[in-house]
FIKOLZA-1660 file (N, C-alpha, C; in steps of 0.1 Angstrom, whole numbers, plus 5000, padded with zeros to 4 digits):
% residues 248
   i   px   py   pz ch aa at
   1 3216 8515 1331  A  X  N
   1 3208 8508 1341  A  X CA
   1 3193 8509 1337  A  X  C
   2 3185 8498 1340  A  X  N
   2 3170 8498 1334  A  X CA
   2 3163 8502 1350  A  X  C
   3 3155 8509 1344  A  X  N
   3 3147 8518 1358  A  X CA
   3 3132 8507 1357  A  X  C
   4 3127 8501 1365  A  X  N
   4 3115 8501 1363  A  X CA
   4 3104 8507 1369  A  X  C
   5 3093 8504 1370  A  X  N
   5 3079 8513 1374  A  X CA
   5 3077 8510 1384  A  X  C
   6 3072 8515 1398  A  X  N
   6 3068 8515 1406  A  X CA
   6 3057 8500 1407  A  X  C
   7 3047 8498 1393  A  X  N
   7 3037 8491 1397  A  X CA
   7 3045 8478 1395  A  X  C
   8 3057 8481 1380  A  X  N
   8 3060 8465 1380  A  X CA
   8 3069 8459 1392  A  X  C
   9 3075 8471 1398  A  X  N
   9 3086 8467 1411  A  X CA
   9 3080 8458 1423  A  X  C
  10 3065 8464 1422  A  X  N
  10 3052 8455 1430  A  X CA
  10 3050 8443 1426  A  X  C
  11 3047 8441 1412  A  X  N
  11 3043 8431 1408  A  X CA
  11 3053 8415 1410  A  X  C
  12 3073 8425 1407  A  X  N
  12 3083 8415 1405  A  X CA
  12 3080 8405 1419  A  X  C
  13 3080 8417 1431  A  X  N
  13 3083 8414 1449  A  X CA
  13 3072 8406 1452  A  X  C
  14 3057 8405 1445  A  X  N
  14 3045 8397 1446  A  X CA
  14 3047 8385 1441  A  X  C
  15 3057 8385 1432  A  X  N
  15 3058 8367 1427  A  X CA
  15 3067 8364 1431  A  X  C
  16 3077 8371 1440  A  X  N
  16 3086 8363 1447  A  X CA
  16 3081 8360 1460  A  X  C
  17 3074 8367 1467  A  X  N
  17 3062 8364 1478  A  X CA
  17 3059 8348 1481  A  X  C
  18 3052 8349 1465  A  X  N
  18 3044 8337 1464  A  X CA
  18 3053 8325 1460  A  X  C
  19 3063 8325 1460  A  X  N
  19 3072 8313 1458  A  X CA
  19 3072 8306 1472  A  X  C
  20 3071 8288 1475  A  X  N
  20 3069 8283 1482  A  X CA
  20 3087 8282 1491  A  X  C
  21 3086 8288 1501  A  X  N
  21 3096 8286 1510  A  X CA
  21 3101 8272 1520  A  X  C
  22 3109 8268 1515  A  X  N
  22 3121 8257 1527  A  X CA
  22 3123 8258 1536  A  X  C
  23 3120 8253 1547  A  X  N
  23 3125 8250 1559  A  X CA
  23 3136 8237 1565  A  X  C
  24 3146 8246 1573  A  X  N
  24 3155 8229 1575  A  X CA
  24 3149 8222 1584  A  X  C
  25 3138 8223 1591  A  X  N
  25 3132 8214 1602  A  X CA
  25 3119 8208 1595  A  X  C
  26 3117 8211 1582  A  X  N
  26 3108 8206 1577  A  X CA
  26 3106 8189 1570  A  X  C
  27 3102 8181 1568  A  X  N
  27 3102 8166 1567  A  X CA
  27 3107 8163 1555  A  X  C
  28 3110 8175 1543  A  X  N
  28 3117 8167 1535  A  X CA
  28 3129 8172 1531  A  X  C
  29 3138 8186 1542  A  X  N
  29 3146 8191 1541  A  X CA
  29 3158 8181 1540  A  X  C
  30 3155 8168 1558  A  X  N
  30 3164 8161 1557  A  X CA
  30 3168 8156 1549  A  X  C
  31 3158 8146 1539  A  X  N
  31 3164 8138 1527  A  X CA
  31 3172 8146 1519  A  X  C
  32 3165 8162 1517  A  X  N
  32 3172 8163 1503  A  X CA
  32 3190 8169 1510  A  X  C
  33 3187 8171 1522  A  X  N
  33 3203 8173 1526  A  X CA
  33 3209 8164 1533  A  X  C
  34 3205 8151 1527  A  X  N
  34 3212 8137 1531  A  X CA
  34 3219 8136 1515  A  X  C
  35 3212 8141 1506  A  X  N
  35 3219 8137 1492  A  X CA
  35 3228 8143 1491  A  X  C
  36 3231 8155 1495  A  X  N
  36 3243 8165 1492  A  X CA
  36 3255 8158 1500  A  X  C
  37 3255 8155 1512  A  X  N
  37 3265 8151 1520  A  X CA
  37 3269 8135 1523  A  X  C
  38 3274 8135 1509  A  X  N
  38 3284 8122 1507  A  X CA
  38 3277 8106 1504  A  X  C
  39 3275 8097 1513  A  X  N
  39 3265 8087 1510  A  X CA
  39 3255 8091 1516  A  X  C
  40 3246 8102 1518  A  X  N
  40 3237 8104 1527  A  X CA
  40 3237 8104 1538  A  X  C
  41 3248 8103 1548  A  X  N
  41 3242 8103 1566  A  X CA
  41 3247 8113 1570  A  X  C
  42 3235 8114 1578  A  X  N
  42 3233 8127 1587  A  X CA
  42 3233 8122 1598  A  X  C
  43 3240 8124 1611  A  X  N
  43 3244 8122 1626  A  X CA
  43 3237 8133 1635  A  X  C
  44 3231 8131 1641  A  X  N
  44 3227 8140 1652  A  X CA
  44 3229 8133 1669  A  X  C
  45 3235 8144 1672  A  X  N
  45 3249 8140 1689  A  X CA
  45 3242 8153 1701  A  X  C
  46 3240 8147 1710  A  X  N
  46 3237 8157 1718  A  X CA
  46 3246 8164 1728  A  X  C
  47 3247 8175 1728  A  X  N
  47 3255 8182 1737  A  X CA
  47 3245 8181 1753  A  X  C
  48 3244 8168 1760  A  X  N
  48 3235 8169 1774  A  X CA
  48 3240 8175 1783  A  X  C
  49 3237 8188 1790  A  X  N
  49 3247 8193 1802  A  X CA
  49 3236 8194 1813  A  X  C
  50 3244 8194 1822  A  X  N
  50 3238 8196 1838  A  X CA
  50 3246 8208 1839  A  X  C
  51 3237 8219 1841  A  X  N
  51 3240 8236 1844  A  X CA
  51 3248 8235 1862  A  X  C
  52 3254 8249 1862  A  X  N
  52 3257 8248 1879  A  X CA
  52 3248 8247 1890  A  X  C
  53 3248 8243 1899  A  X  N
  53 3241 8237 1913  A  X CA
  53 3239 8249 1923  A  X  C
  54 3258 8257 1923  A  X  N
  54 3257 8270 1933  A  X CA
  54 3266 8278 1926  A  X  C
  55 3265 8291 1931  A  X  N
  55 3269 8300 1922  A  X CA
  55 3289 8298 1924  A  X  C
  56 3292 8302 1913  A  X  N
  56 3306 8300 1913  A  X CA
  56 3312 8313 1920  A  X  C
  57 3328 8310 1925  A  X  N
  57 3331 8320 1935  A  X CA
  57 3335 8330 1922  A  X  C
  58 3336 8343 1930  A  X  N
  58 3334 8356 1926  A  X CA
  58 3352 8353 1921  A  X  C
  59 3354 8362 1904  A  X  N
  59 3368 8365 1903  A  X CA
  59 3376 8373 1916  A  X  C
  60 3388 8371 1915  A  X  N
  60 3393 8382 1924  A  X CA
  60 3394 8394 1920  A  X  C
  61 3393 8398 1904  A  X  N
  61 3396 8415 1906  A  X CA
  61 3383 8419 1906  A  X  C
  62 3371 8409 1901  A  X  N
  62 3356 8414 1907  A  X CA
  62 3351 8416 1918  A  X  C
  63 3356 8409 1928  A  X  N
  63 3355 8406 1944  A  X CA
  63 3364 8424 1949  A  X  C
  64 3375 8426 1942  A  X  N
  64 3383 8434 1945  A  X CA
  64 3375 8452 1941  A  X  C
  65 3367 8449 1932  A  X  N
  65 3360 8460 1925  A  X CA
  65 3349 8465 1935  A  X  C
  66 3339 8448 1944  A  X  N
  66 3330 8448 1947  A  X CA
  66 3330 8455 1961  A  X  C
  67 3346 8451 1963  A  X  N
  67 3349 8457 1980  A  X CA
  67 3352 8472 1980  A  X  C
  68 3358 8477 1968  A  X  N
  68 3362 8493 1965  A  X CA
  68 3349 8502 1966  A  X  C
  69 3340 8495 1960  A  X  N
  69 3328 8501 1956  A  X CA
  69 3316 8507 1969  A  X  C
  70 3322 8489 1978  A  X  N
  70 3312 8491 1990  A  X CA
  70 3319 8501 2003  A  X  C
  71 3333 8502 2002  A  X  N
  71 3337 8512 2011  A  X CA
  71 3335 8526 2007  A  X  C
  72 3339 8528 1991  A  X  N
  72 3331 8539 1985  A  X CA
  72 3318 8543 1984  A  X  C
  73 3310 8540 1989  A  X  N
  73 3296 8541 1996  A  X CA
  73 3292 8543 2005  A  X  C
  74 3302 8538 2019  A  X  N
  74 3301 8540 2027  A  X CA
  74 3308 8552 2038  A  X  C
  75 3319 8559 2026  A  X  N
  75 3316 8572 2028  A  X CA
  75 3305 8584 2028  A  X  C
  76 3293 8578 2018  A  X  N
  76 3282 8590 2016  A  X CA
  76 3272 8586 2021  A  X  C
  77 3270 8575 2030  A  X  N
  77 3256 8567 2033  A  X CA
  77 3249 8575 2040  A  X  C
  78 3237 8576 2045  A  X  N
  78 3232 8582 2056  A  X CA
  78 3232 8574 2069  A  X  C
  79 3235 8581 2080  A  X  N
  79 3239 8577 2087  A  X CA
  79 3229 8582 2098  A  X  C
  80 3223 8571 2102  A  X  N
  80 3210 8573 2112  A  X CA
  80 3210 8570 2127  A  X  C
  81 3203 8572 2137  A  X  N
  81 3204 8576 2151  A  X CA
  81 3205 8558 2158  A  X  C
  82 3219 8558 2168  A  X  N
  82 3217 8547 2172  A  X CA
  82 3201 8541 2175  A  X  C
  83 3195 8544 2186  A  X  N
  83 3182 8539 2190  A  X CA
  83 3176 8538 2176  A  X  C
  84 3174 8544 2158  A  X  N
  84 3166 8537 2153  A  X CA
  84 3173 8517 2148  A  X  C
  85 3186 8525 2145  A  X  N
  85 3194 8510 2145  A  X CA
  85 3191 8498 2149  A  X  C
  86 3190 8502 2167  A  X  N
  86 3194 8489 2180  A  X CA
  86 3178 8482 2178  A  X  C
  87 3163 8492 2172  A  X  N
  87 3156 8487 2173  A  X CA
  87 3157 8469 2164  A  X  C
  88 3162 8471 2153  A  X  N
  88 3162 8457 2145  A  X CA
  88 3168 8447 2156  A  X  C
  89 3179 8448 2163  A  X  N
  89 3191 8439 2170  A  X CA
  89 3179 8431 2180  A  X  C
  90 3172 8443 2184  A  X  N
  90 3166 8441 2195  A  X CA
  90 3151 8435 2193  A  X  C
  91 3145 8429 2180  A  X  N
  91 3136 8419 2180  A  X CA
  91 3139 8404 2185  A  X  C
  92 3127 8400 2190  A  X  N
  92 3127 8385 2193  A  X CA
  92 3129 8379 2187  A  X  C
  93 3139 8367 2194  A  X  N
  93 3143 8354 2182  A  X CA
  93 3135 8342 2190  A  X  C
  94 3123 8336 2183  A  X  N
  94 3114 8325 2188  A  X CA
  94 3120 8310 2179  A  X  C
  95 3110 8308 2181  A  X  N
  95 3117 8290 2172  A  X CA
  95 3115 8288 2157  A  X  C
  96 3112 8300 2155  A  X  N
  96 3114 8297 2137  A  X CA
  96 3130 8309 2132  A  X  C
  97 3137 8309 2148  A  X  N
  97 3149 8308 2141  A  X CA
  97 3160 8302 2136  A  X  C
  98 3166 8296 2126  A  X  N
  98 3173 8288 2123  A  X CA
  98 3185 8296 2122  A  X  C
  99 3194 8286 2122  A  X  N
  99 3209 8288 2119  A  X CA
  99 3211 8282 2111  A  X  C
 100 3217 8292 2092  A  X  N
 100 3221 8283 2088  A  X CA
 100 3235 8278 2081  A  X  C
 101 3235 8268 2084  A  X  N
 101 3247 8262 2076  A  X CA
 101 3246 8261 2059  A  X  C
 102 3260 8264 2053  A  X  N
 102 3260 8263 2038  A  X CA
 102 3264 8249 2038  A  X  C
 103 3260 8243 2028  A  X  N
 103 3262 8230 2025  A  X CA
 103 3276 8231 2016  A  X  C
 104 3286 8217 2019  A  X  N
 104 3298 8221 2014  A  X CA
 104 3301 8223 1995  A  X  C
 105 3311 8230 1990  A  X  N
 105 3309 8234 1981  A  X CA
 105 3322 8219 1971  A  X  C
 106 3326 8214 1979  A  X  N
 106 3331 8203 1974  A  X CA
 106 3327 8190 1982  A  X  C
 107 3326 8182 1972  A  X  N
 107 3316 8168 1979  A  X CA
 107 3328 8159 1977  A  X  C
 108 3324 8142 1977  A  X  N
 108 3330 8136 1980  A  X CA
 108 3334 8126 1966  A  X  C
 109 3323 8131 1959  A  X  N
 109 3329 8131 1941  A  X CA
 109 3339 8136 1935  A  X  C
 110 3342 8153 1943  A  X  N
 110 3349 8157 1941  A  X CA
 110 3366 8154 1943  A  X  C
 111 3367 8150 1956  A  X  N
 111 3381 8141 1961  A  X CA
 111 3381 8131 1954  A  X  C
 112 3367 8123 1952  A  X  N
 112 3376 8111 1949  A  X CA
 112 3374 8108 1932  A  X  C
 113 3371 8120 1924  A  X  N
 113 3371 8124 1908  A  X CA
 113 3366 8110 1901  A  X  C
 114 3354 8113 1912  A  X  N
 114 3345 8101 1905  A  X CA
 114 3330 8110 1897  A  X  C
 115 3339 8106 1880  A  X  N
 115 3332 8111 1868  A  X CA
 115 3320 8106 1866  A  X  C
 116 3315 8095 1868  A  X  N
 116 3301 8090 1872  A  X CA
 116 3291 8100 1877  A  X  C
 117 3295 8105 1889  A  X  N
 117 3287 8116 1892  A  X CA
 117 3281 8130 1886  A  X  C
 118 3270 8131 1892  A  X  N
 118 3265 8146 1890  A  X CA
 118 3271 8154 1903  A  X  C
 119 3269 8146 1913  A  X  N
 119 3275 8159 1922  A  X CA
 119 3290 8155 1929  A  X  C
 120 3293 8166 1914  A  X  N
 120 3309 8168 1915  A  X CA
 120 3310 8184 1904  A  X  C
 121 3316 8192 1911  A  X  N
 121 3318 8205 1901  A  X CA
 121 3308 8209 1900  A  X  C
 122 3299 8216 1912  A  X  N
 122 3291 8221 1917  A  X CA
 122 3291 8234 1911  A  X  C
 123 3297 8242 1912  A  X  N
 123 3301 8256 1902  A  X CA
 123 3306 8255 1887  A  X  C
 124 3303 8245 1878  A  X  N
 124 3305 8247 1872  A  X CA
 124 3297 8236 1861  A  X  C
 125 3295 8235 1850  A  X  N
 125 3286 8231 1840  A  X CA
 125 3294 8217 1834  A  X  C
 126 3285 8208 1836  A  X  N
 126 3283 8192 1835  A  X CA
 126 3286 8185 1820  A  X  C
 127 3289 8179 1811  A  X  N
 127 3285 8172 1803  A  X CA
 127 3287 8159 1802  A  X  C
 128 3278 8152 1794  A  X  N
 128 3280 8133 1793  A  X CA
 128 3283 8131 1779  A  X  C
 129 3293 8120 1779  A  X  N
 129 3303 8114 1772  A  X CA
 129 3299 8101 1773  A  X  C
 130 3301 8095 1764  A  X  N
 130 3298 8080 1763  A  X CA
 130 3310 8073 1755  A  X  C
 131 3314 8059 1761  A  X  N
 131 3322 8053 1760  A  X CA
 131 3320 8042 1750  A  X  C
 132 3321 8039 1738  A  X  N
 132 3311 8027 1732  A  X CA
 132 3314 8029 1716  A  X  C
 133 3303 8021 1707  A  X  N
 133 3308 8019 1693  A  X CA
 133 3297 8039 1688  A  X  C
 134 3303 8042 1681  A  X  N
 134 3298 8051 1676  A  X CA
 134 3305 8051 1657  A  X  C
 135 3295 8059 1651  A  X  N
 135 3291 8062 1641  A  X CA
 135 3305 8066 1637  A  X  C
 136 3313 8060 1623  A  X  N
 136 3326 8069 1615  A  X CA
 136 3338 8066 1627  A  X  C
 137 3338 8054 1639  A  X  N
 137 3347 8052 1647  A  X CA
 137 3361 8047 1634  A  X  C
 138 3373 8051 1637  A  X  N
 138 3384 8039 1632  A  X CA
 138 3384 8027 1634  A  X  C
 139 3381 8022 1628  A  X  N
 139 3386 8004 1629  A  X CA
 139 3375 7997 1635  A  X  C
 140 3361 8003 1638  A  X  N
 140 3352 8004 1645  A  X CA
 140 3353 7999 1658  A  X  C
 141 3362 8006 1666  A  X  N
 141 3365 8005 1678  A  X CA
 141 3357 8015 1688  A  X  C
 142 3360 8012 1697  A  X  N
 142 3349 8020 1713  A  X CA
 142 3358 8030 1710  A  X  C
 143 3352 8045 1711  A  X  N
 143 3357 8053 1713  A  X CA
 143 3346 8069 1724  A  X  C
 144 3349 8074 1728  A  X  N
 144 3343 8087 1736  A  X CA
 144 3333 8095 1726  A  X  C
 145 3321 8094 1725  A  X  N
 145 3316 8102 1720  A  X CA
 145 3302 8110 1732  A  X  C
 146 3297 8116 1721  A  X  N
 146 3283 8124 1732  A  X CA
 146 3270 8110 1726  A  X  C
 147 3258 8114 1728  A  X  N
 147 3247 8106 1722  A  X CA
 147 3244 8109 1708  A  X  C
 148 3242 8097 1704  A  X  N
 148 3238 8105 1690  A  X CA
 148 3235 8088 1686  A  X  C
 149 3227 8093 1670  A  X  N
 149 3221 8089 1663  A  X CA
 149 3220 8086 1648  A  X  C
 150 3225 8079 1637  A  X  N
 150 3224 8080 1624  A  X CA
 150 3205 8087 1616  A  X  C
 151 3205 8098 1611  A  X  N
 151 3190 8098 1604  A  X CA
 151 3186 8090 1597  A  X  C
 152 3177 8083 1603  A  X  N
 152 3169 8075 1595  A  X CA
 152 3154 8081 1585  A  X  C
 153 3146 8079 1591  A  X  N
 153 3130 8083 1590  A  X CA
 153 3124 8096 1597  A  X  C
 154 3131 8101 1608  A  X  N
 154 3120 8111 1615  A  X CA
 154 3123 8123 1606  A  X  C
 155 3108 8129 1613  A  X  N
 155 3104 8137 1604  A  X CA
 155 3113 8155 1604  A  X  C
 156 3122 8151 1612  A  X  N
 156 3136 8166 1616  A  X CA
 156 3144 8158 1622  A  X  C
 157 3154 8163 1623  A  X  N
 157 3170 8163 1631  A  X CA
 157 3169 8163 1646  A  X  C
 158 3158 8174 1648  A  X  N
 158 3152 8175 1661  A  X CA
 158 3149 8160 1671  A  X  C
 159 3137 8157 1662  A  X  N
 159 3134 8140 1668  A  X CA
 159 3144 8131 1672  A  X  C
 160 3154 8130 1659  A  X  N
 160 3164 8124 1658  A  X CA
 160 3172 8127 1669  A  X  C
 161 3177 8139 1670  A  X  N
 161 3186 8137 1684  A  X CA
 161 3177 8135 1698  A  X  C
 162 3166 8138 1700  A  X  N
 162 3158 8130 1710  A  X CA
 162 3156 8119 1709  A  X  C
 163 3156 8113 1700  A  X  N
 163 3159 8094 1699  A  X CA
 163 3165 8088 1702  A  X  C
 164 3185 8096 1699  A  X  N
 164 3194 8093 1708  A  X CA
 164 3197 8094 1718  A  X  C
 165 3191 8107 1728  A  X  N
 165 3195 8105 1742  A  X CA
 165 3186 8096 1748  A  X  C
 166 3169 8097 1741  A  X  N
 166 3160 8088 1749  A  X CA
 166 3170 8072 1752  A  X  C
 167 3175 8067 1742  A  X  N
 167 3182 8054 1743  A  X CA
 167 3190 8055 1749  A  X  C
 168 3195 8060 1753  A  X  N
 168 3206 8065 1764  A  X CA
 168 3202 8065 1782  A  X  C
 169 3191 8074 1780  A  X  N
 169 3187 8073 1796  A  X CA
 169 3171 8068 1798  A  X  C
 170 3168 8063 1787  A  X  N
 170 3157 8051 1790  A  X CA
 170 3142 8062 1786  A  X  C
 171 3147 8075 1786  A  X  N
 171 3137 8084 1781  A  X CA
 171 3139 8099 1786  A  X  C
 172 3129 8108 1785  A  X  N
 172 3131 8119 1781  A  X CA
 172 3123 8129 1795  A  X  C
 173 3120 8123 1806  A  X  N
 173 3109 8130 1814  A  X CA
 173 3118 8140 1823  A  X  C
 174 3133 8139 1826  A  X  N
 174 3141 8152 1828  A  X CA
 174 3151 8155 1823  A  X  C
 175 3145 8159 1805  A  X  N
 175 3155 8167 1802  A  X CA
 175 3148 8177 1795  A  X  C
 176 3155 8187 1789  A  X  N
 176 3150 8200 1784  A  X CA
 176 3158 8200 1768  A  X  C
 177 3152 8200 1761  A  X  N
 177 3160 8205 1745  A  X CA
 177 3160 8220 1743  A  X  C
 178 3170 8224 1740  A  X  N
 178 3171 8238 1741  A  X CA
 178 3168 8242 1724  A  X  C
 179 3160 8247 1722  A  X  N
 179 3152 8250 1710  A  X CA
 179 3154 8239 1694  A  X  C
 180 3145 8244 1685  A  X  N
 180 3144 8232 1677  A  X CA
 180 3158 8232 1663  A  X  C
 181 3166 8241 1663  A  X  N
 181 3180 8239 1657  A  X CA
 181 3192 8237 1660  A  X  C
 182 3201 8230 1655  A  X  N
 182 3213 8227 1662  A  X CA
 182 3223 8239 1661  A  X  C
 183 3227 8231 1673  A  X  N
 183 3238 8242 1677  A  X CA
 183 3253 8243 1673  A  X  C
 184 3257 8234 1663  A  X  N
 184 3269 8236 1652  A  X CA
 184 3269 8219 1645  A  X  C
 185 3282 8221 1637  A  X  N
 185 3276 8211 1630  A  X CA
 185 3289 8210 1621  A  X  C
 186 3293 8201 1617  A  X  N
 186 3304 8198 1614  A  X CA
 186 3307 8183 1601  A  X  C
 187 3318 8185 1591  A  X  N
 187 3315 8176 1579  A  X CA
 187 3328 8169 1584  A  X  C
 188 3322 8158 1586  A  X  N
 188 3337 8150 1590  A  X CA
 188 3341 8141 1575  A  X  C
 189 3353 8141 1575  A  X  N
 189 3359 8137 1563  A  X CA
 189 3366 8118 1565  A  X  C
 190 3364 8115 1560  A  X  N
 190 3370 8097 1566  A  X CA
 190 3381 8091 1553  A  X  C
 191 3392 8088 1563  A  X  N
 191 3401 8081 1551  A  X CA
 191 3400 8068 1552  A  X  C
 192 3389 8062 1558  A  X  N
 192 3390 8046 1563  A  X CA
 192 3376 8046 1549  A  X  C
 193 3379 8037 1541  A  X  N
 193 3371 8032 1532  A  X CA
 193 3357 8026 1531  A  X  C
 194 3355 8020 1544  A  X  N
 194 3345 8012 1547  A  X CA
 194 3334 8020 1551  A  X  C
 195 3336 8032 1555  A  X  N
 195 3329 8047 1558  A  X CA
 195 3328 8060 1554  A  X  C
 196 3321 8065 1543  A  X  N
 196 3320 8079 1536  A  X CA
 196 3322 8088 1546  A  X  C
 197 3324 8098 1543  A  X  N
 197 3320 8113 1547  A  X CA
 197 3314 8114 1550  A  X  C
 198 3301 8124 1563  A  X  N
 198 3291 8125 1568  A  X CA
 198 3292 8139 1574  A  X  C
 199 3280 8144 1576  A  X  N
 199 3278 8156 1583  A  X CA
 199 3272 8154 1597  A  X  C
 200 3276 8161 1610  A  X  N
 200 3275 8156 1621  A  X CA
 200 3267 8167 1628  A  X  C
 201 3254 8165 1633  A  X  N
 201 3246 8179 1638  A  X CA
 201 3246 8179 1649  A  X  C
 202 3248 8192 1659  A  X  N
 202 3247 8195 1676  A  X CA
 202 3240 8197 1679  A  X  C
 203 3229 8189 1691  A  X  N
 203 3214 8197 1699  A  X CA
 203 3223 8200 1713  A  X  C
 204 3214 8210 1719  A  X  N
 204 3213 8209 1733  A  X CA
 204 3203 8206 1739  A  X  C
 205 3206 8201 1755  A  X  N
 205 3195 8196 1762  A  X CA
 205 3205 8199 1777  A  X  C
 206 3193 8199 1783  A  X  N
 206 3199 8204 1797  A  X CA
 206 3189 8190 1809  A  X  C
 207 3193 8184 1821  A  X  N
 207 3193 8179 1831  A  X CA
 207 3188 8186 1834  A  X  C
 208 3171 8182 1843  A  X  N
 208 3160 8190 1845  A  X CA
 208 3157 8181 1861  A  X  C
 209 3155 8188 1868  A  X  N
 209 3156 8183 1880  A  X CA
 209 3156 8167 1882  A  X  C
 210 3167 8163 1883  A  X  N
 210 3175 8151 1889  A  X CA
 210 3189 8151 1890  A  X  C
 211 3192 8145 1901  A  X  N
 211 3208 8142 1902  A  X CA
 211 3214 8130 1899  A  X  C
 212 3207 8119 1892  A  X  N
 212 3212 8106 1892  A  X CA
 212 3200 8101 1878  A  X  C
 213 3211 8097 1867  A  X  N
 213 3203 8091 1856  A  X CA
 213 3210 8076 1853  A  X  C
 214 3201 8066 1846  A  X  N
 214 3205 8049 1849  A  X CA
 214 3210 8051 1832  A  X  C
 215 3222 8054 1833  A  X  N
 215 3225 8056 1816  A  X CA
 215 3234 8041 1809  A  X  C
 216 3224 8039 1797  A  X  N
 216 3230 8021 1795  A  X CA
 216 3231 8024 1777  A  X  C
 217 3234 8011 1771  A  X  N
 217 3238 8015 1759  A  X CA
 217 3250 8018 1752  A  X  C
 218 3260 8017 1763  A  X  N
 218 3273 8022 1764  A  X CA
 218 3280 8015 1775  A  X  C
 219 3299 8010 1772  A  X  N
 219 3307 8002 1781  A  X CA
 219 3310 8015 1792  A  X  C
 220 3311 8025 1793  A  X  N
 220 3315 8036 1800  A  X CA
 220 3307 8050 1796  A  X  C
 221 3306 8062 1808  A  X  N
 221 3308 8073 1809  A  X CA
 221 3309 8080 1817  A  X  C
 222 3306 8090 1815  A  X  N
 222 3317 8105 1823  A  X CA
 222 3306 8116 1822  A  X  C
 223 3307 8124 1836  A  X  N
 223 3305 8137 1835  A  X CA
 223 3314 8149 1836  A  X  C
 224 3320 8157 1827  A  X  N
 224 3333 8161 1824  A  X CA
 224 3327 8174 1824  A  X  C
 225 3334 8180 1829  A  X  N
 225 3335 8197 1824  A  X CA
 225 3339 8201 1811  A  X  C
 226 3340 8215 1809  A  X  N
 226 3348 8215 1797  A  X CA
 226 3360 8216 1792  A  X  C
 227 3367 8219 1805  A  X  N
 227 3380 8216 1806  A  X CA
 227 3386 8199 1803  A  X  C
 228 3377 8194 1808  A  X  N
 228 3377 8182 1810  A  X CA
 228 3373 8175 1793  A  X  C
 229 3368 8180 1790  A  X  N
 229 3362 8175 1776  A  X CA
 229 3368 8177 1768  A  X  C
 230 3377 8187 1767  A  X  N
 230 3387 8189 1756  A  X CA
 230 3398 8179 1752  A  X  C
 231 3400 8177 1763  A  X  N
 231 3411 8169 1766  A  X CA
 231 3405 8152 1760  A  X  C
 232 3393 8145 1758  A  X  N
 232 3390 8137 1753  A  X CA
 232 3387 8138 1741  A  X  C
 233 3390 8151 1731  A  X  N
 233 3392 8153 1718  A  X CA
 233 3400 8158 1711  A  X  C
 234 3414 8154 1718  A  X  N
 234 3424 8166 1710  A  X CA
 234 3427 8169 1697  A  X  C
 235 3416 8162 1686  A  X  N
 235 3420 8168 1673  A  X CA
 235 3406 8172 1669  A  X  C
 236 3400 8180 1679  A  X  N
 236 3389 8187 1675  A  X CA
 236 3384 8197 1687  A  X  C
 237 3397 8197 1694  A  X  N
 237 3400 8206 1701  A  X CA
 237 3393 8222 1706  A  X  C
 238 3396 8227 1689  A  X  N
 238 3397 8238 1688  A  X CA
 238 3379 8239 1682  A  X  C
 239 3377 8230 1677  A  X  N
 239 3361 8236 1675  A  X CA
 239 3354 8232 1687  A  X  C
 240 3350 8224 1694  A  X  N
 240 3343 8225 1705  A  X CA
 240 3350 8237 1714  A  X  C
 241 3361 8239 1714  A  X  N
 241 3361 8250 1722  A  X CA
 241 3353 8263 1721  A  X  C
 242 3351 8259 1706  A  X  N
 242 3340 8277 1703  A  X CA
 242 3327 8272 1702  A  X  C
 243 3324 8259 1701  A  X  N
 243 3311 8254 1700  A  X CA
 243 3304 8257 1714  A  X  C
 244 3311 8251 1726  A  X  N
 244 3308 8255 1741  A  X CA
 244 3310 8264 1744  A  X  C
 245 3300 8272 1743  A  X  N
 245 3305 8290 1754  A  X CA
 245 3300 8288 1765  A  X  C
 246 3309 8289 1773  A  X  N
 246 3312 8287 1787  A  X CA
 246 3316 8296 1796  A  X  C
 247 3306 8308 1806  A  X  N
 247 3314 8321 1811  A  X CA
 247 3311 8316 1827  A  X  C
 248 3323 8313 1831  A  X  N
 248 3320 8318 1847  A  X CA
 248 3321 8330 1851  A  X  C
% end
């Protein structure tokens, strides 16, 4: 084994320092990782979800934990003199008392499993699907995809998948991109001739206060859970399932 000197060990880690470093969000990462992958295209698809509305109901063996816990407490509480008690009971109720009512936790999207909607599946997390020509379809037929976009010119992947939802819902003023790398990404392989190989990148973006977006550009879509979404991919099933982490 060759031992070297402390000063040259400095000197090796100083020229590697100074070597100019790559970034994938940088403007000419994309091209050169358009040449690696097949005829060059690169797809960026947005994962858009609308988060939950109200909190989802409690498991039963958590609910069951949460009831153990509070009777077990209520063994060692301190236990204080009626009259300090009765004083709370015994404040005035004037007219800034309300009564209130919970708003219901199933709407009327929900009965009538109208996918169109946002307010449906209130406890649980949203996404949009689009019905229409997309990128590497068979036979180039309508098929369910998310938003997305072929790379052309922008200057990251980033842009690019904000290009495709903007055209989708006419622009960008409620939604949120959830940081500037994707969130998986996938090499789709094509036995239809008329279309190479391509690599396909995932952003997120989240529905930023609104309940209703005028989404065009598409013959159809859907706000689907993820239950719901699987089931519109069954031979890619299994990777969106790990792509979506999803904990109620």
């Amino acid at each position: 084994m060759l031992s070297r000197s402390p000063a040259t060990a400095s000197l090796l880690l100083r020229s590697l320092l100074r070597q100019p470093r790559g970034f994938s969000s940088s403007a000419a990462a994309a091209p050169a990782a358009a040449k690696e992958g097949g005829d060059g295209k690169l797809v960026a698809s947005v994962l858009f979800e609308r988060l939950p509305v109200v909190i989802p109901k409690i498991h039963p063996v958590v609910y069951a934990f949460q009831e153990f816990s509070f009777r077990w407490r209520e063994q060692y509480r301190r236990k204080y003199p009626d009259e300090v008690l009765g004083k709370a009971d015994a404040r005035g109720k004037g007219d800034y008392h309300i009564d209130y009512v919970p708003a219901p936790r199933i709407t009327e999207a929900d009965k009538t499993n109208d996918r169109k909607s946002l307010q449906r599946a209130l406890d649980n997390k949203l996404y949009l699907l689009l019905y229409g020509n997309a990128y590497g379809a068979p036979d180039g037929k309508p098929v369910w995809h998310f938003p997305e976009k072929v790379y052309e010119n922008e200057e990251t992947m980033r842009l690019c998948a904000e290009s495709a939802l903007k055209s989708v819902l006419g622009g960008l003023d409620n939604t949120y991109f959830v940081g500037n790398a994707p969130m998986a990404h996938m090499a789709v392989e094509q036995t239809d001739s008329s279309v190479s190989s391509f690599k396909r990148f995932f952003f997120k973006s989240q529905v930023v206060g609104t309940a209703k977006y005028h989404i065009g550009k598409c013959k159809d879509y859907a706000w689907v859970t993820k239950d719901e979404l699987l089931g519109y991919f069954p031979e890619n099933k299994d990777f969106f399932n790990k792509m979506i982490i999803h904990i109620r």
